[in-house]
C-alpha positions as CSV (number, residue, x, y, z in Angstrom):
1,X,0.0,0.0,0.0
2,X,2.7,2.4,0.4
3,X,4.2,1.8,-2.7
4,X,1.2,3.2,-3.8
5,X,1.6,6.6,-2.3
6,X,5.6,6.3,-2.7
7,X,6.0,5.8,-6.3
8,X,4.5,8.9,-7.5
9,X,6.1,11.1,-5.4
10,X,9.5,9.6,-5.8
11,X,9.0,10.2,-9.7
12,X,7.9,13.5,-9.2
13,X,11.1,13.9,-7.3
14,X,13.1,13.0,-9.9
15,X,11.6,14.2,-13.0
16,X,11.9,17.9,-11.1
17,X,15.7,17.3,-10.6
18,X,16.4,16.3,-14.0
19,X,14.5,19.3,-15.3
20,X,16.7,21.6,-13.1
21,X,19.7,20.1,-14.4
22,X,18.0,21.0,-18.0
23,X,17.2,17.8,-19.3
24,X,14.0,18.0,-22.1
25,X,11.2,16.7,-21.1
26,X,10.7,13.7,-22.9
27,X,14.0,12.4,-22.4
28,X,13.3,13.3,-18.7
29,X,9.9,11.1,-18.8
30,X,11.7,8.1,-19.8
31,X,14.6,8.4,-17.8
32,X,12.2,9.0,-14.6
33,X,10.3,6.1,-15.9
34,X,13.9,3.7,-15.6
35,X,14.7,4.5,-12.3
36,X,11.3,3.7,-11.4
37,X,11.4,0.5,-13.5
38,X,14.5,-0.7,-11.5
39,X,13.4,0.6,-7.7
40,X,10.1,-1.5,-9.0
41,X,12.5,-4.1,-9.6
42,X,13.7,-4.3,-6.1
43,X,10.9,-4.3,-4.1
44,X,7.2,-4.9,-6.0
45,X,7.3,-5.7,-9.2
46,X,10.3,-8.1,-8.4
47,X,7.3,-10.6,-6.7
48,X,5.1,-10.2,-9.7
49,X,7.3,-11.5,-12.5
50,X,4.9,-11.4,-15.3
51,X,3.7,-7.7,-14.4
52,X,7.3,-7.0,-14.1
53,X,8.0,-8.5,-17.4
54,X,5.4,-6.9,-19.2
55,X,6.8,-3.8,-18.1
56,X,10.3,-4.4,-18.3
57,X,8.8,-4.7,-22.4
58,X,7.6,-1.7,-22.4
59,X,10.3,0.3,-21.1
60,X,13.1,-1.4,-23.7
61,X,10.2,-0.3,-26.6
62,X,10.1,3.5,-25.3
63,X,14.0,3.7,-24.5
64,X,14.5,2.0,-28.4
65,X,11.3,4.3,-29.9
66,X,12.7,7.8,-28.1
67,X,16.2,7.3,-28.5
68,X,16.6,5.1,-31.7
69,X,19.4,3.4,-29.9
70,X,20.9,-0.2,-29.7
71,X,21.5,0.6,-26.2
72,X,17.7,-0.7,-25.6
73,X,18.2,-4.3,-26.3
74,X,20.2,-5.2,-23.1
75,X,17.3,-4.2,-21.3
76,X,15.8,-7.2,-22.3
77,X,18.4,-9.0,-20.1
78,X,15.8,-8.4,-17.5
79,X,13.3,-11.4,-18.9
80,X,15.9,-13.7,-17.9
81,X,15.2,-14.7,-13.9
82,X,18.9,-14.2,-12.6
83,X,20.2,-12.1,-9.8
84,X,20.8,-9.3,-12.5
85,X,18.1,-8.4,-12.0
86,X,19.0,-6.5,-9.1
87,X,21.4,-4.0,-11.2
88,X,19.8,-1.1,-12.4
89,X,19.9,-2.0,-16.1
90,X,17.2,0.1,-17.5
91,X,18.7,3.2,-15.6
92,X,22.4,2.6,-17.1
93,X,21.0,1.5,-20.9
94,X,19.2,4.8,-20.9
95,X,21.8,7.1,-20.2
96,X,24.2,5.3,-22.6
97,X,21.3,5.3,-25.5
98,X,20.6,9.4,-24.0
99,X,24.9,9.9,-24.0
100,X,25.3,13.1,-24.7
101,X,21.9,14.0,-26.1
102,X,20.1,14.7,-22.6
103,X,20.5,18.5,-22.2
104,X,18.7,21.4,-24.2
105,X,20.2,23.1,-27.2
């Protein structure tokens, strides 16, 4: 039940900070939406496999569709049950498929 309350804010949070550093605001979306995908990954979704698979999908699709970057197939690490699945993949394939792209022009 906290998650529920938690997870929000905590992306809130986050997307605010990355717009103060001056990161656009759809590359801020998705990055805010990888952090949450791995803190997800760690605690709730980690116990729901298939919901975390499912998502785990989705994210690799909008990091590959907004960055047109290779960099979103390792995500896809994350449908393999290992202890992986504890690193923050999603996070770390982001920035390298956002490398240098991230701030405003």
């Amino acid at each position: 039940m906290l998650y529920l309350i938690l997870v929000p804010v905590i992306a809130f949070i986050i997307f605010i900070i990355l717009k103060f550093l001056g990161v656009e605001t759809g590359k801020a979306i998705v990055l805010t939406l990888a952090i949450i995908n791995d803190l997800l990954d760690l605690g709730l979704i980690g116990v729901l496999p298939i919901i975390g698979d499912f998502y785990d999908i989705f994210m690799t699709f909008l990091i590959f569709a907004t960055s047109k970057s290779l960099w979103s197939i390792p995500t896809l690490l994350e449908l393999i049950p290992s202890p992986h699945e504890l690193l923050p993949i999603h996070t770390v394939c982001t920035l390298l498929a956002y490398r240098g792209k991230l701030r405003k022009k």
